[in-house]
C-alpha positions in Angstrom: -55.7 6.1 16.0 -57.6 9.1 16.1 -61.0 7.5 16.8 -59.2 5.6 19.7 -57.0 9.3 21.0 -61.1 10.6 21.1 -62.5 7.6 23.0 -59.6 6.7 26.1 -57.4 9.9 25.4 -54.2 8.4 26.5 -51.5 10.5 28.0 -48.8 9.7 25.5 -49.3 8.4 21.9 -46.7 7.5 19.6 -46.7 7.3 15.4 -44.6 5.3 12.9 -44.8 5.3 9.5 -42.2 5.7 6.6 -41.9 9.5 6.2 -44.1 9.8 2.6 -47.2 9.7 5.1 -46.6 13.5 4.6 -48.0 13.3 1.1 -51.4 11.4 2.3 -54.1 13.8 0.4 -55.8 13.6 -3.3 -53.0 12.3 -5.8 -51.1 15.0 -7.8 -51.9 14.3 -11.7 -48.8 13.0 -13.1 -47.2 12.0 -9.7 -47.5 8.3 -9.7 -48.3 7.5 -5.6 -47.9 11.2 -4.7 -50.7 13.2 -2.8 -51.2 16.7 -1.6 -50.7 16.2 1.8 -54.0 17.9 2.8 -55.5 14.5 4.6 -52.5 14.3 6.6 -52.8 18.2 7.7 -56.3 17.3 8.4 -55.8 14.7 10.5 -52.9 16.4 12.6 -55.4 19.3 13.5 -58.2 17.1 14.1 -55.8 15.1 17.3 -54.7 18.8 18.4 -58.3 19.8 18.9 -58.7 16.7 21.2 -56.2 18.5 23.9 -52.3 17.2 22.4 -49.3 18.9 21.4 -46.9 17.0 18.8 -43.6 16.6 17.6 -42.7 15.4 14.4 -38.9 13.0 14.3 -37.1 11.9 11.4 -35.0 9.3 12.3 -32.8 6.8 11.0 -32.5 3.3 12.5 -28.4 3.2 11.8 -27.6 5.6 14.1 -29.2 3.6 17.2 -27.0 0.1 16.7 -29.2 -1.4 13.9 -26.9 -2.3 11.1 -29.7 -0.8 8.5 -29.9 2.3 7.0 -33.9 2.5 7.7 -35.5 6.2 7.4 -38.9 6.5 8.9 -41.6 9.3 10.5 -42.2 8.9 14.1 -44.8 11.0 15.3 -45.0 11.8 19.4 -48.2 13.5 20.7 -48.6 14.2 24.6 -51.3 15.6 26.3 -50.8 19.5 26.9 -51.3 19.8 30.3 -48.0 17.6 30.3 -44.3 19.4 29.9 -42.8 18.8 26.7 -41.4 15.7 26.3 -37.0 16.3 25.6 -37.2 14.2 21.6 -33.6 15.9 20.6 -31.4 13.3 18.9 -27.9 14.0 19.9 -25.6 11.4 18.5 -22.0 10.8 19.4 -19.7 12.0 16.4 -16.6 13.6 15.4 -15.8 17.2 14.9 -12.6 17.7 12.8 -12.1 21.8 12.6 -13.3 21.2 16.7 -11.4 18.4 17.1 -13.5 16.5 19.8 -16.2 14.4 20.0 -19.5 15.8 19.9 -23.2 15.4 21.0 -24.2 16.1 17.1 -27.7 18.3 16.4 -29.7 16.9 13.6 -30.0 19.8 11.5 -32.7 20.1 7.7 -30.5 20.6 4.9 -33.9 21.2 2.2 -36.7 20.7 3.8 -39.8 18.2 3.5 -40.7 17.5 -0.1 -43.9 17.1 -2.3 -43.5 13.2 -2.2 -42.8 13.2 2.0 -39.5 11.3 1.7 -37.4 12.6 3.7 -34.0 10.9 3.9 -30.6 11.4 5.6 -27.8 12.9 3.8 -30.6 13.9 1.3 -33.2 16.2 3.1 -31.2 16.3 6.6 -27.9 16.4 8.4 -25.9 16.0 11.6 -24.1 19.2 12.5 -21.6 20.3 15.6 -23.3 22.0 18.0 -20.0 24.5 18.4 -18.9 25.3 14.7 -22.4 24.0 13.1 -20.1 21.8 10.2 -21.3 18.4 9.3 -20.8 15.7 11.2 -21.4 11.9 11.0 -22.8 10.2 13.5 -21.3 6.3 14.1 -23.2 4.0 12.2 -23.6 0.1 12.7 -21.8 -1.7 9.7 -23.7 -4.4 8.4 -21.3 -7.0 9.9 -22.9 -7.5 13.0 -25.8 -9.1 11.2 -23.9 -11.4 9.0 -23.5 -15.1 9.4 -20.0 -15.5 7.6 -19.3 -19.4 8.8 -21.5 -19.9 5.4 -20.7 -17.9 2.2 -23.8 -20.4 0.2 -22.8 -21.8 -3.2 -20.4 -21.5 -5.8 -21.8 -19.4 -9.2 -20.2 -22.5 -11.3 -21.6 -25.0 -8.9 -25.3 -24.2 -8.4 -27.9 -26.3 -9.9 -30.1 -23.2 -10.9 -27.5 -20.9 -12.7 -28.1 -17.2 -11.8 -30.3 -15.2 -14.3 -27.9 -12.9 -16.5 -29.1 -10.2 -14.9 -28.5 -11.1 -11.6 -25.0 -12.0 -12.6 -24.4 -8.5 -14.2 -25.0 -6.9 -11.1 -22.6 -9.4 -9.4 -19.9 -8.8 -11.5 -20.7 -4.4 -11.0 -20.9 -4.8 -7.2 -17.3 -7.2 -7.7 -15.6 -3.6 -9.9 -17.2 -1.4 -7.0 -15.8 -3.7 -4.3 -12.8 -5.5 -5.4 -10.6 -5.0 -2.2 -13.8 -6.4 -0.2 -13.9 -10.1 0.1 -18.0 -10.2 0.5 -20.4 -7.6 -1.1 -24.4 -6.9 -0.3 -25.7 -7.1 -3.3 -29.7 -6.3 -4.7 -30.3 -9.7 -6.0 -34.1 -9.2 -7.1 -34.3 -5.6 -8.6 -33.2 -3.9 -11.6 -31.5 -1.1 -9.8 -30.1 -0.9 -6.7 -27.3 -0.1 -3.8 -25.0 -2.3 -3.4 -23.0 -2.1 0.6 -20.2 -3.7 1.6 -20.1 -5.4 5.6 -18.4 -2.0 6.7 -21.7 -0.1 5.6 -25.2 -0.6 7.4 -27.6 -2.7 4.9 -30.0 -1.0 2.8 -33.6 -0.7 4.1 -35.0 -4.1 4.3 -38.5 -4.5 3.3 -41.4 -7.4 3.5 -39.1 -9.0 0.6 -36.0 -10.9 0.4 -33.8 -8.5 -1.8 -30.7 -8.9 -0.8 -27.7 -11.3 -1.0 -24.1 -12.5 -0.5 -21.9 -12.0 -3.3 -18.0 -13.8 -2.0 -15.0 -14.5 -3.0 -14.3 -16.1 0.0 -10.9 -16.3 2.4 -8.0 -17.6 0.3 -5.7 -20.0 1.9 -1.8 -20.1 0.5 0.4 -22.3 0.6 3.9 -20.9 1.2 7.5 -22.2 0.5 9.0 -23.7 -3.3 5.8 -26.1 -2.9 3.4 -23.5 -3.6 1.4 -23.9 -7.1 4.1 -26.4 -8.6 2.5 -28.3 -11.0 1.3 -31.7 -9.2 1.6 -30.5 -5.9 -1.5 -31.0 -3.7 -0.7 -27.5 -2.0 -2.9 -25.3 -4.1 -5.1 -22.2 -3.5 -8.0 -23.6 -1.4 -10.5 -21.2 0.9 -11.4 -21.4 4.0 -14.3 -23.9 3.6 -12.1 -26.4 2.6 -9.8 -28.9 4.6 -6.5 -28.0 5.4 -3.7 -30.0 3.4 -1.5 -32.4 5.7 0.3 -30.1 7.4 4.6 -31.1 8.0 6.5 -29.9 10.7 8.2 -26.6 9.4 5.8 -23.9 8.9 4.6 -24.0 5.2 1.1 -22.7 4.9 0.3 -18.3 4.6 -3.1 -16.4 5.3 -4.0 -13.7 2.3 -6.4 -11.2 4.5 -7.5 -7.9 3.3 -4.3 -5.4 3.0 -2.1 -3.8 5.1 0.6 -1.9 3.0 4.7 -1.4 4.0 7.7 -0.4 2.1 11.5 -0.6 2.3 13.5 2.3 3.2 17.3 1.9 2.4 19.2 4.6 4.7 22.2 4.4 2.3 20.1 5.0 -1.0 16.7 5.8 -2.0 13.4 3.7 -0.5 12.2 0.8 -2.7 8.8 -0.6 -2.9 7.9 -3.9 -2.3 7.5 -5.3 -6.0 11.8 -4.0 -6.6 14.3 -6.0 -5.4 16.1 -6.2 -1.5 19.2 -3.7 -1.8 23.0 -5.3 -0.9 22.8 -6.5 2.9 26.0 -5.3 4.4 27.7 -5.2 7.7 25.8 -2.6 9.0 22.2 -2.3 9.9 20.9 -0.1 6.9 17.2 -1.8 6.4 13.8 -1.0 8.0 10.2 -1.3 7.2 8.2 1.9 6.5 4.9 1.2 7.5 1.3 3.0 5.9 -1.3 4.9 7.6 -5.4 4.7 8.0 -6.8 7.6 6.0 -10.3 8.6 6.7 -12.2 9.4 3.8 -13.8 12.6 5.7 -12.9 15.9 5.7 -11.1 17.9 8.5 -10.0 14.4 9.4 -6.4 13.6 10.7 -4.7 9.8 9.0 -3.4 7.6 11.9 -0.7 4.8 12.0 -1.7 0.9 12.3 -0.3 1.6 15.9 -3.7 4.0 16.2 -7.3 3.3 17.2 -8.9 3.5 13.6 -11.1 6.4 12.9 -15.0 6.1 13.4 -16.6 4.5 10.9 -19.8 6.3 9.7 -23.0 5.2 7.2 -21.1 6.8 4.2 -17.3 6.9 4.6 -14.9 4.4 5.2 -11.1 4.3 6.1 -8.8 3.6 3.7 -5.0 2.9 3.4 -2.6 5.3 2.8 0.2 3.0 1.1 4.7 4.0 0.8 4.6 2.3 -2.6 1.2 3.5 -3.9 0.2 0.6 -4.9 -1.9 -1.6 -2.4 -0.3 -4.9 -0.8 -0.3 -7.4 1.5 3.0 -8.3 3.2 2.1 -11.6 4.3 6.1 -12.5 6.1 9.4 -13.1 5.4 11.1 -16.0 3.7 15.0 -17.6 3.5 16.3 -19.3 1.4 19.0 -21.8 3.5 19.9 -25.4 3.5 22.8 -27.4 1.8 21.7 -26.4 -1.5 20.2 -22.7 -0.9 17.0 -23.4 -2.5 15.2 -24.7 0.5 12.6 -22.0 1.9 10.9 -21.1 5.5 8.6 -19.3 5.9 7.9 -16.6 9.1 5.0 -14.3 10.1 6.4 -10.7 10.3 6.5 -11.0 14.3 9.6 -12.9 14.3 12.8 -11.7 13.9 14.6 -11.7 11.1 17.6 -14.1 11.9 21.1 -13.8 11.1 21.8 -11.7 7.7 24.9 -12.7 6.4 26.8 -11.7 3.1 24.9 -14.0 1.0 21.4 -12.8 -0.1 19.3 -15.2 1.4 16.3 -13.0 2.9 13.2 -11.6 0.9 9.9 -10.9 1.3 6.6 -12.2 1.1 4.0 -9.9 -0.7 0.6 -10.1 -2.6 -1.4 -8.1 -4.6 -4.8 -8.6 -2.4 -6.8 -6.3 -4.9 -5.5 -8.4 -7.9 -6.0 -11.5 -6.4 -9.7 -10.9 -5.5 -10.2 -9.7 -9.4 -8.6 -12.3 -10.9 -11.0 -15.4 -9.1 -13.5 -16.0 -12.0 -17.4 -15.0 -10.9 -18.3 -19.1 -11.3 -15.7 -19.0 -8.7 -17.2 -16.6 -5.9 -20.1 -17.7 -3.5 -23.8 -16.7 -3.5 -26.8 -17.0 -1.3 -29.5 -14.8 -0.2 -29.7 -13.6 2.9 -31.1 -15.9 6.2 -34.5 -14.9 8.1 -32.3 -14.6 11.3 -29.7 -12.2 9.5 -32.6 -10.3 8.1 -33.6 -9.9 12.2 -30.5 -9.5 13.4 -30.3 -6.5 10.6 -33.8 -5.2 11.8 -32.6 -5.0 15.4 -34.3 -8.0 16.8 -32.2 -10.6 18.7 -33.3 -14.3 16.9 -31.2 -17.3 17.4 -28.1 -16.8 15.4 -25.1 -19.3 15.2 -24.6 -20.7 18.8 -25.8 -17.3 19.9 -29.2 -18.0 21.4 -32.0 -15.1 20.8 -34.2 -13.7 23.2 -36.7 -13.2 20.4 -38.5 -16.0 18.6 -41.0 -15.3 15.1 -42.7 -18.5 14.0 -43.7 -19.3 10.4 -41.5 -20.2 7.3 -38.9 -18.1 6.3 -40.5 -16.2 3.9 -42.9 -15.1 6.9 -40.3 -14.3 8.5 -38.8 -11.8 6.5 -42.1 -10.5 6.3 -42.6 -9.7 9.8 -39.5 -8.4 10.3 -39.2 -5.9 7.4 -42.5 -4.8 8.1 -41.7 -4.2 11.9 -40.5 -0.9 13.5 -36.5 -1.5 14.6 -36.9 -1.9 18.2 -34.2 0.2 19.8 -36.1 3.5 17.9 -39.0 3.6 20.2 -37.1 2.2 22.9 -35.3 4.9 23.1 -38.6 7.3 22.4 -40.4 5.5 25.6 -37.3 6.7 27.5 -37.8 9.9 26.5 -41.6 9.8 27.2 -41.1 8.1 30.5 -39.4 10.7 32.0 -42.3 12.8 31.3 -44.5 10.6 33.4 -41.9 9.6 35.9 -38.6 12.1 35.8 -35.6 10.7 37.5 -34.0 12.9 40.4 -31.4 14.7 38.6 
């Protein structure tokens, strides 16, 4: 780069390399891939002296709608008879003590360190340009990438078991996780993070590292039918066929958890494992529902009735639940017909019927936590993760599903991966050549 800045001196140039470029120099003895840092000084000074000012940016690739946490050095020089270039990140985020939304500042919390990494949350911060507290900038969650139609193999059904290793660190990212349904697991290291889909994906290199760890979505059957020894209406997920499905509404949905409790206005409220008070005359039931609790401080809850709170690279909402104890309150059941032990089950949005003196209403609740930890590992599905997820995670657009790409990469899959961890995450320097546009051709206003 610096031999071609001294032959065509173009206007603009820009840099990208991961941030330990800092460190380029001699190696420190006893710091294993460390240097001092005095090549890349020397090589900064030698580009100013050809006529360029710089700017040094330490960006992540989360916080411009790539669904990876990706820390990297971009380096923008310009030639100085040109007017500074405006290179200020300003993210959208929340303010709590300000109560707003905010164009966040991105702030050094210790400075650049002997090795060069520099990472967020680590060696810098977002802060509110009014009150200077921390903020979070919105992150992409790793979902967007994900290709959930297919959740791989079963554990107990592959014809390669998992090494034990591997299935240790299933069975950790399983305790860390258990309300989440799938898990982002490191599949080919010793140590590593392991995300669930709310959280962007760890920094994806030239290296397939990562997999799908899933219990998958559990299908219920509801009514006296359910688990009754020689019944075909069993437990199945949602990659297997439906069971022959009768005319009254027999068949339930366990998704992740929404918590409620009964409030009796004639006695004390009861949670939903105790038993329905008397029903009398008079209306005296009604449903106390939970709240979204952000796991962020200065940070008001909301009801379900709410938008949820913004969902940032390291805190996610959780529920605030009447009973303490998390649930799902999948409906309503009664018991009627000639003999009283008939059932029928109803989604919460209808109405309750008739209640009459007999106790013939209850309802329908499960443990979702309890019900994830209880499937057997052999049970949960497994793959690694597709060249086109990988992409989609870099911030390319490949084919995807019925979604067709406006990008194509040839090669096997393997090469695939390659190319795309070892690719910058295109919307970074798009939004850089904006920047660096204007310089060159500033927009009225």
């Amino acid at each position: 780069m610096l031999h071609y800045a001294d032959q065509h001196h173009p206007l603009l140039i820009l840099v990208e390399c991961t941030t330990e470029l800092q460190s380029w120099g001699p190696a420190v003895p006893g710091r294993r891939k460390v240097g001092d840092g005095s090549t890349y000084r020397w090589w900064l000074r030698e580009i100013t002296k050809l006529g360029y000012e710089h700017k040094v940016l330490y960006l992540n690739s989360m916080f411009f709608g790539v669904p990876q946490s990706r820390d990297r050095l971009y380096i923008v020089f310009w030639d100085r008879t040109l007017p500074a270039p405006d290179l200020d990140h300003r993210p959208q985020a929340w303010c709590g003590p300000c109560d707003e939304a905010v164009e966040a500042m991105w702030a050094w919390k210790t400075g650049v360190p002997a090795s060069g990494s520099v990472r967020y949350g680590k060696q810098y911060n977002y802060r509110c340009p009014r009150c200077f507290g921390e903020v979070s900038p919105t992150a992409t969650p790793s979902l967007t990438a994900l290709d959930l139609t297919h959740l791989g193999t079963r554990i107990g059904e592959r014809t390669k078991p998992l090494a034990p290793a591997t299935m240790a660190r299933a069975e950790r990212c399983r305790q860390k996780f258990a309300e989440f349904p799938a898990v982002l697991m490191p599949a080919k290291a010793q140590r590593g993070v392991e995300r669930h889909p709310l959280q962007p994906m760890a920094t994806q290199t030239s290296q397939q590292k990562t997999a799908l760890l899933s219990t998958g979505a559990i299908m219920v059957a509801a009514g006296n039918t359910f688990e009754r020894p020689g019944s075909q209406c069993r437990t199945r997920t949602l990659g297997q066929p439906l069971w022959t499905q009768p005319a009254t509404n027999t068949t339930g949905l366990l998704t992740p958890p929404v918590a409620m409790a009964i409030n009796n206005f004639q006695g004390a409220p009861r949670g939903l494992d105790e038993a329905l008070p008397t029903q009398g005359g008079s209306e005296t039931l009604s449903i106390v529902s939970s709240g979204v609790v952000p796991f962020r401080k200065h940070t008001t809850p909301t009801s379900h009735a709410q938008a949820m709170p913004t969902i940032t690279a390291e805190q996610t909402p959780g529920l605030l639940t009447a009973t303490g104890d998390p649930a799902l309150l999948a409906g309503w059941f009664k018991q009627n017909g000639s003999t009283g032990t008939e059932t029928a089950a109803h989604p919460l949005t209808d109405p309750l019927g008739t209640l009459t003196s007999r106790d013939t209403t209850a309802l329908l609740a499960s443990h979702w936590r309890d019900a994830l930890a209880d499937i057997p590992l052999d049970e949960c599905f497994f793959r690694m993760m597709t060249p086109h997820e990988v992409g989609r995670g870099c911030g390319f657009d490949p084919d995807f599903g019925d979604h067709k790409g406006t990008f194509t990469v040839w090669g096997k899959g393997r090469d695939q991966i390659d190319g795309y961890g070892n690719a910058v995450t295109p919307p970074v320097p798009l939004w850089i050549g904006t920047r660096l546009r204007e310089v060159l051709h500033p927009t009225s206003g």
